[in-house]
C-alpha positions as a Markdown table, in Angstrom:
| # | Residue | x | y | z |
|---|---|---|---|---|
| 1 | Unk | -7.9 | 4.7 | 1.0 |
| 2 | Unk | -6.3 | 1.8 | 3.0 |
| 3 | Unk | -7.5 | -1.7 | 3.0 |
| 4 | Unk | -7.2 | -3.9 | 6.6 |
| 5 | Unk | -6.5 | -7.0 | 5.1 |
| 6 | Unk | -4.1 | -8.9 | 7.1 |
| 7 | Unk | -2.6 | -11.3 | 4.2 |
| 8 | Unk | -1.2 | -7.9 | 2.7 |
| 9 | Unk | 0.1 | -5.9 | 5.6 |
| 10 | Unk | 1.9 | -6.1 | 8.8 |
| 11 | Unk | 1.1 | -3.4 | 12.0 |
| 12 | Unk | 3.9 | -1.1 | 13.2 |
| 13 | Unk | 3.6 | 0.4 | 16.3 |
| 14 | Unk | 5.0 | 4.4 | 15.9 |
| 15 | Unk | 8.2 | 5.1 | 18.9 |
| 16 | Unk | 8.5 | 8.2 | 20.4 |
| 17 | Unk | 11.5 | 10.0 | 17.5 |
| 18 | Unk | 10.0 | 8.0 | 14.5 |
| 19 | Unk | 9.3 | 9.4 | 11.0 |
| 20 | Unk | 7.6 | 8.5 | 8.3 |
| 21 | Unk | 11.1 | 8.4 | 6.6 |
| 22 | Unk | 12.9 | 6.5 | 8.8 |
| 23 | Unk | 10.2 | 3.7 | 9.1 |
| 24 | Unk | 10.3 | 3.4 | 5.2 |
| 25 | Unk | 13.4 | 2.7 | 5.4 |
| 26 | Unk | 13.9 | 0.3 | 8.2 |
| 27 | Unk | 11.3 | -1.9 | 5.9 |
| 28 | Unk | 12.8 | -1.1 | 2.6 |
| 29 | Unk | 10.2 | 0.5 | 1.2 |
| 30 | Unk | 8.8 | 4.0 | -0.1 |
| 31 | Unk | 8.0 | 6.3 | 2.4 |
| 32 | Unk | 4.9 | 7.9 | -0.1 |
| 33 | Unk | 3.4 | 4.3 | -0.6 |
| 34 | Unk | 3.8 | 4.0 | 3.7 |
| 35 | Unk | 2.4 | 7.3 | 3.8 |
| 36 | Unk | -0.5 | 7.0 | 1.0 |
| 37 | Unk | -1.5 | 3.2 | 3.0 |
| 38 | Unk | -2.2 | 5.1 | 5.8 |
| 39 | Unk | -4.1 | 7.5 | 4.5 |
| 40 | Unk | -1.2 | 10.5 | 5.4 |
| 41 | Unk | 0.5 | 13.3 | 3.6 |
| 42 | Unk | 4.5 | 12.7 | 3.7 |
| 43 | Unk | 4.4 | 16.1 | 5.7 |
| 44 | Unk | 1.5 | 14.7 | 8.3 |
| 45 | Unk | 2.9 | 14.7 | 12.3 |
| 46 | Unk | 3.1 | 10.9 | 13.2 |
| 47 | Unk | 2.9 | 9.8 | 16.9 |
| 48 | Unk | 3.9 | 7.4 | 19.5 |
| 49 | Unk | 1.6 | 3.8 | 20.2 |
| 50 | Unk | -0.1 | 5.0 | 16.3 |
| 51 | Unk | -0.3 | 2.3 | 14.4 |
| 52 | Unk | 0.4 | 1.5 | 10.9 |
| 53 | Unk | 0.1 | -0.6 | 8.1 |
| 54 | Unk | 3.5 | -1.5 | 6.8 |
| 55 | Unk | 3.6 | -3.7 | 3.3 |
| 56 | Unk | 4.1 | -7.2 | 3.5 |
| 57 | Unk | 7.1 | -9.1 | 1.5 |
| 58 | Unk | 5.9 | -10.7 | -1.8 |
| 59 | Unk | 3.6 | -8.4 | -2.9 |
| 60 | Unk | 3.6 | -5.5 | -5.4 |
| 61 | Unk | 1.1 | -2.6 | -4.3 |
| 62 | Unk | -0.2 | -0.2 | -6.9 |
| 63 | Unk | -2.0 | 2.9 | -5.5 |
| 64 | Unk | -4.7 | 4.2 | -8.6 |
| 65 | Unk | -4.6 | 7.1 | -10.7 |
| 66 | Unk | -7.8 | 8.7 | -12.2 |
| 67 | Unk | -8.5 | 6.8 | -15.7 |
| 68 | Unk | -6.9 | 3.2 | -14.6 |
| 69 | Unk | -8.5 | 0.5 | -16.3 |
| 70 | Unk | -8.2 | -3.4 | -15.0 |
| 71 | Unk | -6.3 | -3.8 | -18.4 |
| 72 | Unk | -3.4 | -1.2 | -17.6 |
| 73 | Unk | -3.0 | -2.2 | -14.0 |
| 74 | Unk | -2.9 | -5.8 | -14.7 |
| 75 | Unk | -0.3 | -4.8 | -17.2 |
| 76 | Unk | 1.8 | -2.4 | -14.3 |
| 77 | Unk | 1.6 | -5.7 | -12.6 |
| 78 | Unk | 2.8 | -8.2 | -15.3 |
| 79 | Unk | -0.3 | -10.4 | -15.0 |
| 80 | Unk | -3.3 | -10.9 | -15.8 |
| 81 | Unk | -6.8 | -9.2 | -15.4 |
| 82 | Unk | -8.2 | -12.7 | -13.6 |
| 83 | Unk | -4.8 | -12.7 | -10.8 |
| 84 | Unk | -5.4 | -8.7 | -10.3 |
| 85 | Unk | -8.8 | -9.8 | -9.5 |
| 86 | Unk | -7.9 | -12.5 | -7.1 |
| 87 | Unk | -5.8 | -10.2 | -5.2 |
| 88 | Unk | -7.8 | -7.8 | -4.4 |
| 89 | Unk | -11.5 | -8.3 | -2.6 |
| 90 | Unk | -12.8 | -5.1 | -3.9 |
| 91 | Unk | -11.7 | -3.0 | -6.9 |
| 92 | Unk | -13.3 | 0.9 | -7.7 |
| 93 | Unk | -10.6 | 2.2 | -10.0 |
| 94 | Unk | -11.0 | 5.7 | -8.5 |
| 95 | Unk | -8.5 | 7.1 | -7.7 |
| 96 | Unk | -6.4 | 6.3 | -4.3 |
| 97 | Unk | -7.1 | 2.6 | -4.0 |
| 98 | Unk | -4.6 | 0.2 | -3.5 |
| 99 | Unk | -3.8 | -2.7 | -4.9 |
| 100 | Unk | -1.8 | -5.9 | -4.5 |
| 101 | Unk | -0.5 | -8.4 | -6.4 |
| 102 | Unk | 1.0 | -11.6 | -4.9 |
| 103 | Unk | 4.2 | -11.6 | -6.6 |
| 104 | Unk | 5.3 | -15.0 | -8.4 |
């Protein structure tokens, strides 16, 4: 379940020969966190001019598990329940959600 906030993520437009892989990588970051923020399986068919949203620098991003509590989140993070809060406009636990935390 993706979140549109512009303070977290940048826009990448797909080229014709991309993968999910290779994009990943030219941004130096997991290919199932890109996949999982875009709401795609690893295995899904990406396309030319589709956009996607590509993890900014300086943040940590956390994608929930069923049974996450503010407390063990907070503590994946190295903060605190009040900063997890301030990250993030709207927090359901369930599972799928991502989360950010500015990191210091």
């Amino acid at each position: 379940m993706p979140i549109n906030d512009t303070n977290y993520f940048n826009t990448y437009t797909v080229e014709k020969g991309d993968s999910l892989y290779a994009i990943a990588r030219k941004y130096n970051i997991n290919p199932e966190l890109l996949a999982t923020m875009n709401g795609l399986e690893m295995e899904d068919y990406i396309y030319p001019n589709q956009n996607l949203l590509i993890p900014k620098s300086g943040y940590s991003y956390y994608i929930t598990k069923e049974g996450d509590t503010l407390n063990n989140v907070a503590s994946m993070f190295k903060t605190n329940i009040a900063d997890v809060l301030n990250d993030n406009n709207i927090i359901y636990l369930s599972e799928g959600q991502i989360l950010v935390n500015k990191k210091s």
